[in-house]
mmCIF file of the N, C-alpha and C atoms, coordinates in Angstrom:
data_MODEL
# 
_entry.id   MODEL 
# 
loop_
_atom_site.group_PDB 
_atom_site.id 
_atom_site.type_symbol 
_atom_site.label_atom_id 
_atom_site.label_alt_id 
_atom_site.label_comp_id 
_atom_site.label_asym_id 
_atom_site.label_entity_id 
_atom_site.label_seq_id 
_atom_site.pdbx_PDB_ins_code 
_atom_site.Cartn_x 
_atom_site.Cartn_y 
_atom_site.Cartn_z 
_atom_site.occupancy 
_atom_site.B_iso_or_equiv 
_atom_site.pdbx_formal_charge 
_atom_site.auth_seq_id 
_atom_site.auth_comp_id 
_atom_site.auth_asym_id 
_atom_site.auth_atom_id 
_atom_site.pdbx_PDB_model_num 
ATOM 1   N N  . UNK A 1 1  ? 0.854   -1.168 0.000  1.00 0.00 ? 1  UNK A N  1 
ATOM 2   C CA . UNK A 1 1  ? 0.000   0.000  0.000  1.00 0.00 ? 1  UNK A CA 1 
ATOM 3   C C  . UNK A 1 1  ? 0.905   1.238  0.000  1.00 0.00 ? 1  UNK A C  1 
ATOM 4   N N  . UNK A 1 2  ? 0.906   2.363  -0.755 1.00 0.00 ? 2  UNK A N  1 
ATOM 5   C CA . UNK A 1 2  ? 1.259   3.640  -0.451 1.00 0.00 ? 2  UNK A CA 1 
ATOM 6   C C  . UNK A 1 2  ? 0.663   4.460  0.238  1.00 0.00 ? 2  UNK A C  1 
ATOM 7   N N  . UNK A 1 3  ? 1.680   5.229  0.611  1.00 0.00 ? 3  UNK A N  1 
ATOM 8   C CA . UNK A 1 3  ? 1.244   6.247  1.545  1.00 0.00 ? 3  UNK A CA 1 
ATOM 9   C C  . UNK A 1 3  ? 1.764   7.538  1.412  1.00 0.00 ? 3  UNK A C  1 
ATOM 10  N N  . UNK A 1 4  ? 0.783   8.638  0.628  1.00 0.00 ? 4  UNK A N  1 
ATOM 11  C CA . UNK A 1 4  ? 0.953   9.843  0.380  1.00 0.00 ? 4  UNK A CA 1 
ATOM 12  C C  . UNK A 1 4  ? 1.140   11.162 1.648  1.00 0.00 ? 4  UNK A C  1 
ATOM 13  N N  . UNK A 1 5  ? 1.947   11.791 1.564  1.00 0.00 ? 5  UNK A N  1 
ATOM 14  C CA . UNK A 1 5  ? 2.023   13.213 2.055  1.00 0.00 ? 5  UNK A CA 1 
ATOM 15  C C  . UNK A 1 5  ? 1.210   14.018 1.862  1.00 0.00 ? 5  UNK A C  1 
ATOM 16  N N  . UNK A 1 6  ? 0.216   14.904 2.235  1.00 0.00 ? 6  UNK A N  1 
ATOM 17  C CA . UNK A 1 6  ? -0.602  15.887 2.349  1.00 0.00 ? 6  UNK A CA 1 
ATOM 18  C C  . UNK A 1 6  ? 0.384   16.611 2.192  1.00 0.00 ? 6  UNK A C  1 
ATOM 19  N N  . UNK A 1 7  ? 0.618   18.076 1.939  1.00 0.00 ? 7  UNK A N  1 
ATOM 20  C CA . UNK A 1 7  ? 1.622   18.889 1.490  1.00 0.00 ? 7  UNK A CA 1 
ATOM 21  C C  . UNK A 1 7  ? 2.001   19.536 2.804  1.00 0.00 ? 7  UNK A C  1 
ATOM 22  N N  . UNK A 1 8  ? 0.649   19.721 3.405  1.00 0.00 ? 8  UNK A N  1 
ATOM 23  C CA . UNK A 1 8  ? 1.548   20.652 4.785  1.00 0.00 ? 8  UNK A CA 1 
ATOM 24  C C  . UNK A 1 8  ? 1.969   19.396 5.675  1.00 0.00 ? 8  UNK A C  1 
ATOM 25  N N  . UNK A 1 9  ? 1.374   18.178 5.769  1.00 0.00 ? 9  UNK A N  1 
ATOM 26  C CA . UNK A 1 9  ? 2.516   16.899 6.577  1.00 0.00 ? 9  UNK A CA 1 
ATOM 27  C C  . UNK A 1 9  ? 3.418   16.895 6.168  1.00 0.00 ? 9  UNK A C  1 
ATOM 28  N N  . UNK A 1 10 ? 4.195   16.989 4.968  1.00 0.00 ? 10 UNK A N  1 
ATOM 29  C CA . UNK A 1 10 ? 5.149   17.466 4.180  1.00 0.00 ? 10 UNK A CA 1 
ATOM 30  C C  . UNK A 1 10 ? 6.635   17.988 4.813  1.00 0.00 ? 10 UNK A C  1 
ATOM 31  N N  . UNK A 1 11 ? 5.878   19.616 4.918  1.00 0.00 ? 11 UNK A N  1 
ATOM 32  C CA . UNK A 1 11 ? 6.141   20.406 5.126  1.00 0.00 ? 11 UNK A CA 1 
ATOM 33  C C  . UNK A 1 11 ? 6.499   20.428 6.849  1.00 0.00 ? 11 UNK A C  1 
ATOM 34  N N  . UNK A 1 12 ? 5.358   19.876 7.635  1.00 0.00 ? 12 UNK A N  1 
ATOM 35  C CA . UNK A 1 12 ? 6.081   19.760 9.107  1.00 0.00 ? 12 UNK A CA 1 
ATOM 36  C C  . UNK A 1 12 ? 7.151   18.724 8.986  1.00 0.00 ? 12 UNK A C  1 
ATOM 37  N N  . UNK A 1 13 ? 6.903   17.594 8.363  1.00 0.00 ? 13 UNK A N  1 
ATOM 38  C CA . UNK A 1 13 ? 8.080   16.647 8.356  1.00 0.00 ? 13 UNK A CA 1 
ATOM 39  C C  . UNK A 1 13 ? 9.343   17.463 8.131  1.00 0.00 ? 13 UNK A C  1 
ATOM 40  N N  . UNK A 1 14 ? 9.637   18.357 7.211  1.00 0.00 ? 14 UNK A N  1 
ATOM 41  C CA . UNK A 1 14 ? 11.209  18.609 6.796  1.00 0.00 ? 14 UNK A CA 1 
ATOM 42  C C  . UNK A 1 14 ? 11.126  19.681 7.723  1.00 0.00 ? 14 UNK A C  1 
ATOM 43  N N  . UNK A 1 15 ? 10.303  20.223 8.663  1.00 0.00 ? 15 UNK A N  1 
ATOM 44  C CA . UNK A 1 15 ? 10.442  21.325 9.704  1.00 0.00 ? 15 UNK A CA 1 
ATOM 45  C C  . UNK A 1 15 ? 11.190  20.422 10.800 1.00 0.00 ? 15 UNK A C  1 
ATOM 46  N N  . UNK A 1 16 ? 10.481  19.248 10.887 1.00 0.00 ? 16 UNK A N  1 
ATOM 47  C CA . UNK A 1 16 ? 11.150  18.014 12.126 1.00 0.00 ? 16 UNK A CA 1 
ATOM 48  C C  . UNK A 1 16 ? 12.342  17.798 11.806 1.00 0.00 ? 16 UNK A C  1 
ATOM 49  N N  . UNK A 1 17 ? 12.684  17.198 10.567 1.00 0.00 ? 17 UNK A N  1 
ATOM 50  C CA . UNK A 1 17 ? 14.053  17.147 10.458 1.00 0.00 ? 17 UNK A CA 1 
ATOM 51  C C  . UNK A 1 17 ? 15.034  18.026 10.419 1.00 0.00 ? 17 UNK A C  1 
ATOM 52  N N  . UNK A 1 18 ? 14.935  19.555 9.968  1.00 0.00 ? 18 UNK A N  1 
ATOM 53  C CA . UNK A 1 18 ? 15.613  20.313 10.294 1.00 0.00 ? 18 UNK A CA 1 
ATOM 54  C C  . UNK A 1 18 ? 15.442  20.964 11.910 1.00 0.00 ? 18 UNK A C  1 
ATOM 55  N N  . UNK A 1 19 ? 14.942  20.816 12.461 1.00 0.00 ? 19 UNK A N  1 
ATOM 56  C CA . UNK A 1 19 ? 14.882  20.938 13.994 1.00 0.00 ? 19 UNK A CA 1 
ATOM 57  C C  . UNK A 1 19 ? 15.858  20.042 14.319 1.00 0.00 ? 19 UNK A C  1 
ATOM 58  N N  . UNK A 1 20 ? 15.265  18.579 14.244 1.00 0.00 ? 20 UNK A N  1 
ATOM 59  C CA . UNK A 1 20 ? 16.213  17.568 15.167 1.00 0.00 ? 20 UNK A CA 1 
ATOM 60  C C  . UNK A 1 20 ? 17.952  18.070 14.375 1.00 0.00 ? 20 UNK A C  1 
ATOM 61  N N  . UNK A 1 21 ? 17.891  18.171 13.335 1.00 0.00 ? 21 UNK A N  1 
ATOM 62  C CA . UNK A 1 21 ? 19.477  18.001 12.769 1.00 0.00 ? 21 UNK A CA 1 
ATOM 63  C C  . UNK A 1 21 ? 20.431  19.408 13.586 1.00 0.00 ? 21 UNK A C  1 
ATOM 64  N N  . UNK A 1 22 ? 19.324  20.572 13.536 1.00 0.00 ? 22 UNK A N  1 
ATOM 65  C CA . UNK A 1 22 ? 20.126  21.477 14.339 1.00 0.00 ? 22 UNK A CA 1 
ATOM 66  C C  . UNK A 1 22 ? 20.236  21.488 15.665 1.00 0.00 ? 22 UNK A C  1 
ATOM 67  N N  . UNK A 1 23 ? 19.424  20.514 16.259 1.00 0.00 ? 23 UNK A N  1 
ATOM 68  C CA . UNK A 1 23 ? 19.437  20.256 17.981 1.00 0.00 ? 23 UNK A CA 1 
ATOM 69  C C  . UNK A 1 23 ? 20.761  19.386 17.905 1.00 0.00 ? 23 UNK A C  1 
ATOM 70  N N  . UNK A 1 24 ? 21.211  18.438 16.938 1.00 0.00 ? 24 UNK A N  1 
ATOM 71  C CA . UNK A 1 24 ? 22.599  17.404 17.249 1.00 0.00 ? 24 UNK A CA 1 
ATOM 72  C C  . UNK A 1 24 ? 22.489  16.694 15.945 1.00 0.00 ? 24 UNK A C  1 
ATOM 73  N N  . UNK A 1 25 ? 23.851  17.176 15.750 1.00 0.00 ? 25 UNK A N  1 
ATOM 74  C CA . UNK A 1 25 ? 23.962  16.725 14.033 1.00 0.00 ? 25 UNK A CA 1 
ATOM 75  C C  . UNK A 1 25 ? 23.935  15.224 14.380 1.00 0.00 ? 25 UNK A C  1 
ATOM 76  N N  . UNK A 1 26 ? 22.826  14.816 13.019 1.00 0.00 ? 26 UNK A N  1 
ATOM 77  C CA . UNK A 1 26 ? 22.809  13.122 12.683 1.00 0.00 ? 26 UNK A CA 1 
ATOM 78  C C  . UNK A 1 26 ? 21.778  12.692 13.326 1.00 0.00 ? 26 UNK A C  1 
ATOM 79  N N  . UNK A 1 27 ? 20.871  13.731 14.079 1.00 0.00 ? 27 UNK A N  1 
ATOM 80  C CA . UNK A 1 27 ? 19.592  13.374 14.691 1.00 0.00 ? 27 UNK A CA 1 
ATOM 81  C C  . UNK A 1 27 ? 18.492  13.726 13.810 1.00 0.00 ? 27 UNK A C  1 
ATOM 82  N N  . UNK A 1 28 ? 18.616  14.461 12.527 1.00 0.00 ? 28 UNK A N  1 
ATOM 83  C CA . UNK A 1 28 ? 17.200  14.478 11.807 1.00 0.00 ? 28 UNK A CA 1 
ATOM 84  C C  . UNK A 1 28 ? 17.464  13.458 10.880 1.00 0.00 ? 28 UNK A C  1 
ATOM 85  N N  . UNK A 1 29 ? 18.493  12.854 10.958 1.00 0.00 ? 29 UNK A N  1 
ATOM 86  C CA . UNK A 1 29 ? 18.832  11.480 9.849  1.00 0.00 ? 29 UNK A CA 1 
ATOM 87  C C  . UNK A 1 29 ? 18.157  10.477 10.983 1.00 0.00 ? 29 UNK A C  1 
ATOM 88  N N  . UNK A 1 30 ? 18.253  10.186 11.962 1.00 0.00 ? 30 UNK A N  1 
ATOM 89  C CA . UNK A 1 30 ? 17.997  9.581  13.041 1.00 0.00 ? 30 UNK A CA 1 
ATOM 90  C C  . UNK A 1 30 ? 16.038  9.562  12.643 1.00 0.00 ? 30 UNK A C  1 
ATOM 91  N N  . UNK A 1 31 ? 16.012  10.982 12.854 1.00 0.00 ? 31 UNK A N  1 
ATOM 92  C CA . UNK A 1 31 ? 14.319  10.745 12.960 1.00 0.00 ? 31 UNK A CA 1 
ATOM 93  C C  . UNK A 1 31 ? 13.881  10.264 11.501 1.00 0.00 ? 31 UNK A C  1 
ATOM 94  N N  . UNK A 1 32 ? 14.574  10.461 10.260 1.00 0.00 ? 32 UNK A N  1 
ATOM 95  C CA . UNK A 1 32 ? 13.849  10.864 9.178  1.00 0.00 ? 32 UNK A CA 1 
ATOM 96  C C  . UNK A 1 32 ? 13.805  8.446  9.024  1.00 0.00 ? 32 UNK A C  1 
ATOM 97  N N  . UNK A 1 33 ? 14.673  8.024  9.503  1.00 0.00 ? 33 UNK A N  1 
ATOM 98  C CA . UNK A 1 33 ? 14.714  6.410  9.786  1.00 0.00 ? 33 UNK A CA 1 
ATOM 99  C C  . UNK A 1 33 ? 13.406  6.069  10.112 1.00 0.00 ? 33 UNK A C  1 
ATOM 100 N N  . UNK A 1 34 ? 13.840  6.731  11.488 1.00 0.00 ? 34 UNK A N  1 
ATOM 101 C CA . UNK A 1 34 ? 12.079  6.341  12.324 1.00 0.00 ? 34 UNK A CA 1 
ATOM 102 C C  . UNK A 1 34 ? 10.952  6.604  11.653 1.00 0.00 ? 34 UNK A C  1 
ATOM 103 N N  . UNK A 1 35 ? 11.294  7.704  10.861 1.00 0.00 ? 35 UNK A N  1 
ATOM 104 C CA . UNK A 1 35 ? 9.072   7.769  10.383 1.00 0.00 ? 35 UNK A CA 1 
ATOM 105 C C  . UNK A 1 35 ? 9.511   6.784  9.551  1.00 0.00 ? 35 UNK A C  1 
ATOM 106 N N  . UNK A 1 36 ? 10.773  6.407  8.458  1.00 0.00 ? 36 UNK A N  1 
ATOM 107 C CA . UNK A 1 36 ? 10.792  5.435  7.196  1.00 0.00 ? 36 UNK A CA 1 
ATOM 108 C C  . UNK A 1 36 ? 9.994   3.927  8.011  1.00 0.00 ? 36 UNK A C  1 
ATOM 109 N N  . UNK A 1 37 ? 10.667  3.852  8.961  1.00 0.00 ? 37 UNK A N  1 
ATOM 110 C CA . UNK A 1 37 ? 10.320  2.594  9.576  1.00 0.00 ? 37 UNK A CA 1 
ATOM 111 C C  . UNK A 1 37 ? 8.477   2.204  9.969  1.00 0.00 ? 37 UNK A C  1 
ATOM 112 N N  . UNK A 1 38 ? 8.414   3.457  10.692 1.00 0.00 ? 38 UNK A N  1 
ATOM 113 C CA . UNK A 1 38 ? 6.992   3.747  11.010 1.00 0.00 ? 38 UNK A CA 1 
ATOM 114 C C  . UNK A 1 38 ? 5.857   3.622  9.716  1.00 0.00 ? 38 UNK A C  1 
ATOM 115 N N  . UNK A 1 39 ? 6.645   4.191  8.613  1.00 0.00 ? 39 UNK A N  1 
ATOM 116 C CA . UNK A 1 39 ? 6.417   4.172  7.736  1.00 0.00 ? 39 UNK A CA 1 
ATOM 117 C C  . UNK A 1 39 ? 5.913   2.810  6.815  1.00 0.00 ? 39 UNK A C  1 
ATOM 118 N N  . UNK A 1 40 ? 7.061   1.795  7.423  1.00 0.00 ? 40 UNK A N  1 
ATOM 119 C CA . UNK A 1 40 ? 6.566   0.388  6.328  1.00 0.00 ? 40 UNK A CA 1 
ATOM 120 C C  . UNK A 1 40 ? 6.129   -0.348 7.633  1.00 0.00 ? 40 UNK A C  1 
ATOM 121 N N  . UNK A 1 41 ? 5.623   0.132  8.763  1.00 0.00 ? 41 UNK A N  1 
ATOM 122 C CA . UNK A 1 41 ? 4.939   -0.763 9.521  1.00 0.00 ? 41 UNK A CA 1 
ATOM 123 C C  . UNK A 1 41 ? 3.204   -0.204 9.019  1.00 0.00 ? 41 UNK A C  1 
ATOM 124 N N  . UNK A 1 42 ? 3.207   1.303  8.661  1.00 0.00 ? 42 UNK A N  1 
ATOM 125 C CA . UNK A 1 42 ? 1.915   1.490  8.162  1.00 0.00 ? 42 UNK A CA 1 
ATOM 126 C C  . UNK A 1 42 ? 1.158   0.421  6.982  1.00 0.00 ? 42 UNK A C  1 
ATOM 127 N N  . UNK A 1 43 ? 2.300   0.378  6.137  1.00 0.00 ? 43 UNK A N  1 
ATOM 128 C CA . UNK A 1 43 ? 1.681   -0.121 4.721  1.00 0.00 ? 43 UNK A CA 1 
ATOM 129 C C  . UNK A 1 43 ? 1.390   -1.702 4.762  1.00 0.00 ? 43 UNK A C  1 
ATOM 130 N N  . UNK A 1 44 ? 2.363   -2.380 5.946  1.00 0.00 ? 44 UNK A N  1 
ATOM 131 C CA . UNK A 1 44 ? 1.865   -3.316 6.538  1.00 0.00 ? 44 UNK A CA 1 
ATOM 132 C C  . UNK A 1 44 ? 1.104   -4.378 6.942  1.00 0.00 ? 44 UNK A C  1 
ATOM 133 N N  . UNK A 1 45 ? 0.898   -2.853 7.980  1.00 0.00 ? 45 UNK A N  1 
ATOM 134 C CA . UNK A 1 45 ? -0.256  -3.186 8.809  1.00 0.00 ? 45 UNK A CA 1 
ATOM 135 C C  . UNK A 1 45 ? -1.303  -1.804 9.205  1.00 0.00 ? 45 UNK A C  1 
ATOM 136 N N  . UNK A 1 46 ? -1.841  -1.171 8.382  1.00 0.00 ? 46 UNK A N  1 
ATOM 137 C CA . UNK A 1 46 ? -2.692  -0.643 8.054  1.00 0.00 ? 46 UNK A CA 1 
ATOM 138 C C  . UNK A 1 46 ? -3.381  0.182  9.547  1.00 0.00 ? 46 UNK A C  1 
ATOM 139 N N  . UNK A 1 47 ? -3.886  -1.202 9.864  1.00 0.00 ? 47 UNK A N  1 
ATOM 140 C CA . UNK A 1 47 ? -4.860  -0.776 11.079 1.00 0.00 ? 47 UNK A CA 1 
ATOM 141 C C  . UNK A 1 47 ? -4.133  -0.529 12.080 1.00 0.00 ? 47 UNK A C  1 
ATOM 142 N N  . UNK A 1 48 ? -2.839  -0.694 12.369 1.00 0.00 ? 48 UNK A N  1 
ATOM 143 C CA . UNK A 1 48 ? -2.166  -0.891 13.782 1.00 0.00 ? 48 UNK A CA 1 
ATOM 144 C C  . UNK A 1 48 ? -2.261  0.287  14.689 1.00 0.00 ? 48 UNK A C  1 
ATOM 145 N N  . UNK A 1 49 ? -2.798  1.775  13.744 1.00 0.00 ? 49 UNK A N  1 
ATOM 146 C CA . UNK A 1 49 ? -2.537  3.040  14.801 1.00 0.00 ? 49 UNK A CA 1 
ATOM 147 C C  . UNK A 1 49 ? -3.969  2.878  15.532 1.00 0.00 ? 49 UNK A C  1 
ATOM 148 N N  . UNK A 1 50 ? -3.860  3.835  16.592 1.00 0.00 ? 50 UNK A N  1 
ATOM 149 C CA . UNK A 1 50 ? -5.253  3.962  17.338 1.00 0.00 ? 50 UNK A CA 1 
ATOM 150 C C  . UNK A 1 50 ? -6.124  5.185  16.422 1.00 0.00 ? 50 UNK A C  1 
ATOM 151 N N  . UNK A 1 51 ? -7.200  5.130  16.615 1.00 0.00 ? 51 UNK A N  1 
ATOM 152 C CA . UNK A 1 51 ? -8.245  6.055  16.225 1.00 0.00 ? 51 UNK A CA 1 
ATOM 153 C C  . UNK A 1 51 ? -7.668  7.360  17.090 1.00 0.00 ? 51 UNK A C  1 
ATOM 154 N N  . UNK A 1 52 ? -8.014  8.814  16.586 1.00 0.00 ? 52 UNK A N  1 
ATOM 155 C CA . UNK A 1 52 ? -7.379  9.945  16.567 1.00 0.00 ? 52 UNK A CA 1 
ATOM 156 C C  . UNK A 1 52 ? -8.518  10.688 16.873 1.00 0.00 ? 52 UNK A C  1 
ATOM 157 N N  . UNK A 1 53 ? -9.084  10.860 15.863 1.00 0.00 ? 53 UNK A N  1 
ATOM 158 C CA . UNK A 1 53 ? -10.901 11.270 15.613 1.00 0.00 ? 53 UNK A CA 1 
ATOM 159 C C  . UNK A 1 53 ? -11.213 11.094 14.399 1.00 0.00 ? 53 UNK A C  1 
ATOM 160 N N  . UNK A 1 54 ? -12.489 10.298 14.338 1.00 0.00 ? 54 UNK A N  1 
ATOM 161 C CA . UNK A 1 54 ? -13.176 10.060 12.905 1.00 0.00 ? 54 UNK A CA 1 
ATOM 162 C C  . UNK A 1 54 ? -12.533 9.372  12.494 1.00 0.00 ? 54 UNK A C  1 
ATOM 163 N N  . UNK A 1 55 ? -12.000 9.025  10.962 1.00 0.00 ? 55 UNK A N  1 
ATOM 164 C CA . UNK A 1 55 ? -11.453 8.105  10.529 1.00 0.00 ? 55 UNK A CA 1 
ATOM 165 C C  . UNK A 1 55 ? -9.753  8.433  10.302 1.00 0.00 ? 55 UNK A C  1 
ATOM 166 N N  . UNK A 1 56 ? -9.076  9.522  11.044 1.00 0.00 ? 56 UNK A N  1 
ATOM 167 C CA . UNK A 1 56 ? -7.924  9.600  11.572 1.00 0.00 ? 56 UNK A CA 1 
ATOM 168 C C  . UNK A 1 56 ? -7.650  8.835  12.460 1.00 0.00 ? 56 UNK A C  1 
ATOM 169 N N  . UNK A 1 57 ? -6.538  8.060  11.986 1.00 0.00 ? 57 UNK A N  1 
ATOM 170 C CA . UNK A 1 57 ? -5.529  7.136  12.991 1.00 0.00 ? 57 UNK A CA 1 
ATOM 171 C C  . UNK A 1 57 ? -4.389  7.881  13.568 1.00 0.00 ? 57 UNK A C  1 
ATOM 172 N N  . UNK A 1 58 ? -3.960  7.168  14.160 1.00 0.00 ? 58 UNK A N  1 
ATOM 173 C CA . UNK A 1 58 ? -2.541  7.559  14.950 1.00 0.00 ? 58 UNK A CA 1 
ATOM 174 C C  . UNK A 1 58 ? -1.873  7.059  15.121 1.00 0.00 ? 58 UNK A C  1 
ATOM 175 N N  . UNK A 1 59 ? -0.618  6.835  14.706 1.00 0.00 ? 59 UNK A N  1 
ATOM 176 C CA . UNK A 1 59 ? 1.009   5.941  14.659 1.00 0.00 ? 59 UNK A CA 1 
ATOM 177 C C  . UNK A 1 59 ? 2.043   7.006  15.520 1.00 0.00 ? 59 UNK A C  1 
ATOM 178 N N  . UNK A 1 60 ? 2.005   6.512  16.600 1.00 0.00 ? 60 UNK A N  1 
ATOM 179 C CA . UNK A 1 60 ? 2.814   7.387  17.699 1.00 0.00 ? 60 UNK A CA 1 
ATOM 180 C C  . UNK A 1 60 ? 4.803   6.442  17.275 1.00 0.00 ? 60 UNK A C  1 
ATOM 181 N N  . UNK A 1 61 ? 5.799   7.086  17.122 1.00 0.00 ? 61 UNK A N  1 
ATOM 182 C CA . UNK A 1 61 ? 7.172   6.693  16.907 1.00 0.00 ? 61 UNK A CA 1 
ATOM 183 C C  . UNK A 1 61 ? 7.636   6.299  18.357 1.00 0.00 ? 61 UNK A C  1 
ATOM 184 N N  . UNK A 1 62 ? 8.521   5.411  18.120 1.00 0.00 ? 62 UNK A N  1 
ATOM 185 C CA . UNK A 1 62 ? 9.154   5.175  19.479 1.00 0.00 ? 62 UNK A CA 1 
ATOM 186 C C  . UNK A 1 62 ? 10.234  5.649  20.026 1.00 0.00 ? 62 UNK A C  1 
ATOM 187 N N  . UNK A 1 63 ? 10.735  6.759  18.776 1.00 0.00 ? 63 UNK A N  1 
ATOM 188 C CA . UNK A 1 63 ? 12.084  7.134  19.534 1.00 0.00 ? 63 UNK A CA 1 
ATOM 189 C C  . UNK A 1 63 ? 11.904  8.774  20.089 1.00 0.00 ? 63 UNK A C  1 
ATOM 190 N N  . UNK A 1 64 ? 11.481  9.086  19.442 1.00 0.00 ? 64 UNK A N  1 
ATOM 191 C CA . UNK A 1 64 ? 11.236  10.664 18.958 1.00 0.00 ? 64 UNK A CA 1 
ATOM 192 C C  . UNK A 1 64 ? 9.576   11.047 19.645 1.00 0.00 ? 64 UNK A C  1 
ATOM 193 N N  . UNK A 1 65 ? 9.641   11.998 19.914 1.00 0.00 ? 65 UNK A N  1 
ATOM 194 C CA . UNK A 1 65 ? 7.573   12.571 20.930 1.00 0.00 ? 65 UNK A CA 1 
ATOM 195 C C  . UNK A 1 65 ? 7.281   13.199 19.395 1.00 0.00 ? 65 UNK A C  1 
ATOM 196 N N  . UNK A 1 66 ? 6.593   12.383 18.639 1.00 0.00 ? 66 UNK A N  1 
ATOM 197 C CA . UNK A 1 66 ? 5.820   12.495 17.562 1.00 0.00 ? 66 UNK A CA 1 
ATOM 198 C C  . UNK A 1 66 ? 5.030   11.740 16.955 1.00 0.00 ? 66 UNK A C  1 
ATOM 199 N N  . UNK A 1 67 ? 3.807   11.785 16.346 1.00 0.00 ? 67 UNK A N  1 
ATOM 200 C CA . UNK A 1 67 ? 2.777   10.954 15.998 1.00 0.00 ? 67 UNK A CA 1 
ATOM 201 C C  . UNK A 1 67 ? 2.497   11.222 14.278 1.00 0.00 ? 67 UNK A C  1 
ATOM 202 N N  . UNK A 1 68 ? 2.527   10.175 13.842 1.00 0.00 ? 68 UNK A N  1 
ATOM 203 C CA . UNK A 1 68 ? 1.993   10.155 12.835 1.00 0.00 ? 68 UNK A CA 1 
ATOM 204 C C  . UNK A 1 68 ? 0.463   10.209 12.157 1.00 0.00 ? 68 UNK A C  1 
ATOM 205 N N  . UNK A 1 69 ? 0.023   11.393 11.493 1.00 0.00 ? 69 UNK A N  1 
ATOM 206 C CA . UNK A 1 69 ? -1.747  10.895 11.861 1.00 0.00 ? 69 UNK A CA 1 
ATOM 207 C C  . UNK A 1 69 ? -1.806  10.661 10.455 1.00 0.00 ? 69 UNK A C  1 
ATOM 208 N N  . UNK A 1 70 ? -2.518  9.554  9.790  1.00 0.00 ? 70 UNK A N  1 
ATOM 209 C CA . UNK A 1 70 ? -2.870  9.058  8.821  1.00 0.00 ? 70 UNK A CA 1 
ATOM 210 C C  . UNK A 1 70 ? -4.466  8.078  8.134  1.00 0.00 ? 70 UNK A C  1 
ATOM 211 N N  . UNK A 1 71 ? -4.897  8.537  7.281  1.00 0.00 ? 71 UNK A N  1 
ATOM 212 C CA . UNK A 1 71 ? -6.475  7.399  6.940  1.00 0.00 ? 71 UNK A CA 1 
ATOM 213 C C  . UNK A 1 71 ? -5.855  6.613  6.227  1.00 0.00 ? 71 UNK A C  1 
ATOM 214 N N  . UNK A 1 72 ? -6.804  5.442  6.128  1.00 0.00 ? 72 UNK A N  1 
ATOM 215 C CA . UNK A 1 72 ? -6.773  4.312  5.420  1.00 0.00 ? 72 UNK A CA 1 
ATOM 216 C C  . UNK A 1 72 ? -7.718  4.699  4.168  1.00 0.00 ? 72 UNK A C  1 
ATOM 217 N N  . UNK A 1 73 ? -7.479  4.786  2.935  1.00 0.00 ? 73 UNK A N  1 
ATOM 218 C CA . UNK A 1 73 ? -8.258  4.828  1.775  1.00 0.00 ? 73 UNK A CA 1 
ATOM 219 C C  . UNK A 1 73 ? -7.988  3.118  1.232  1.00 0.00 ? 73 UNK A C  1 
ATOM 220 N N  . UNK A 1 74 ? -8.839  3.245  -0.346 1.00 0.00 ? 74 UNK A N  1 
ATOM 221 C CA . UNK A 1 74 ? -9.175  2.239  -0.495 1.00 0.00 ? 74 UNK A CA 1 
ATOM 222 C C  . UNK A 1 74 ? -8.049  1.538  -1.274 1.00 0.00 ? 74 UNK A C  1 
ATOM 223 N N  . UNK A 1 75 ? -6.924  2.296  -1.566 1.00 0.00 ? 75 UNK A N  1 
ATOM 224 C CA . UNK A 1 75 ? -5.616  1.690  -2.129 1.00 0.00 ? 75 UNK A CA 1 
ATOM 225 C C  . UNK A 1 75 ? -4.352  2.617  -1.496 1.00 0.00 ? 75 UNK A C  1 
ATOM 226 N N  . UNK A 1 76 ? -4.423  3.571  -0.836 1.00 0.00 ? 76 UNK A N  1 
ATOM 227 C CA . UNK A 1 76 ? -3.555  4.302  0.066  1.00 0.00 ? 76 UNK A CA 1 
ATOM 228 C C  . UNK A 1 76 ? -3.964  4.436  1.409  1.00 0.00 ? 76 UNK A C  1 
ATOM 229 N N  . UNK A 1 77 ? -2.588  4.967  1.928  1.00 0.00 ? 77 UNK A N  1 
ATOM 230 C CA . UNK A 1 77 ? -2.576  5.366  3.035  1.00 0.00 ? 77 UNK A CA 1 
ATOM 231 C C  . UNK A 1 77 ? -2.437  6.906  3.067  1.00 0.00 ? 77 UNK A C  1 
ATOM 232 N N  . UNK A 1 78 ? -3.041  7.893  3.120  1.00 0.00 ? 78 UNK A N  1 
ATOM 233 C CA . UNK A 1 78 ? -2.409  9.633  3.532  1.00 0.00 ? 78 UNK A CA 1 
ATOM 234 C C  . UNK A 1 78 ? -2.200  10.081 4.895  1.00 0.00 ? 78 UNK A C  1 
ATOM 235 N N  . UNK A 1 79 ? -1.103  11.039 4.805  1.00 0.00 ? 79 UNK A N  1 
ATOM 236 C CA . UNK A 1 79 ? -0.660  11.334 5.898  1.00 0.00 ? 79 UNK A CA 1 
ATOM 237 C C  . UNK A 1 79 ? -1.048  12.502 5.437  1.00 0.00 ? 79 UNK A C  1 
ATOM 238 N N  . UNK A 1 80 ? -1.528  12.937 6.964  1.00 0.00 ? 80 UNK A N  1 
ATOM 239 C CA . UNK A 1 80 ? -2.056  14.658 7.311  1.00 0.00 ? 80 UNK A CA 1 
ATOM 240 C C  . UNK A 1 80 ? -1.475  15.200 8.611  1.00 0.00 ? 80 UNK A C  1 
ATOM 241 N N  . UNK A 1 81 ? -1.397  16.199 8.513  1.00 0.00 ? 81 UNK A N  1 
ATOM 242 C CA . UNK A 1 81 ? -0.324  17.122 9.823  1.00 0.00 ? 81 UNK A CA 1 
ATOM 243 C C  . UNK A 1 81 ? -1.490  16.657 10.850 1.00 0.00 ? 81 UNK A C  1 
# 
């Protein structure tokens, strides 16, 4: 299954990674792993986040205090800020 970017999830994503990289170099490479990872546990396993509201899920990361919020469509996955 793919899983598309909404433009402003996008857009906070490369805000995250340039945050973490200027807090300690090699830490927005660090995070940008974790969503990849988070990432092919979505396409996966689809259902695994908790409900958010409505048909927003939630894929919380394990390394990093950030959540992924994403729907299930009928051949994708989208991610929304």
């Amino acid at each position: 299954m793919k899983v598309i970017f909404e433009d402003l999830a996008s857009e906070e994503y490369n805000d995250a990674v340039d945050y973490y990289e200027f807090q300690v170099d090699g830490l927005g490479t660090r995070f940008k792993k974790e969503v990849k990872r988070a990432l092919r546990m979505l396409k996966r396993f689809p259902q695994i986040g908790g409900i958010e509201e409505g048909d927003v899920r939630r894929y919380l990361l394990h390394i990093f205090p950030y959540k992924l919020l994403y729907s299930i469509e009928k051949d994708y996955i989208t991610s929304s800020p």
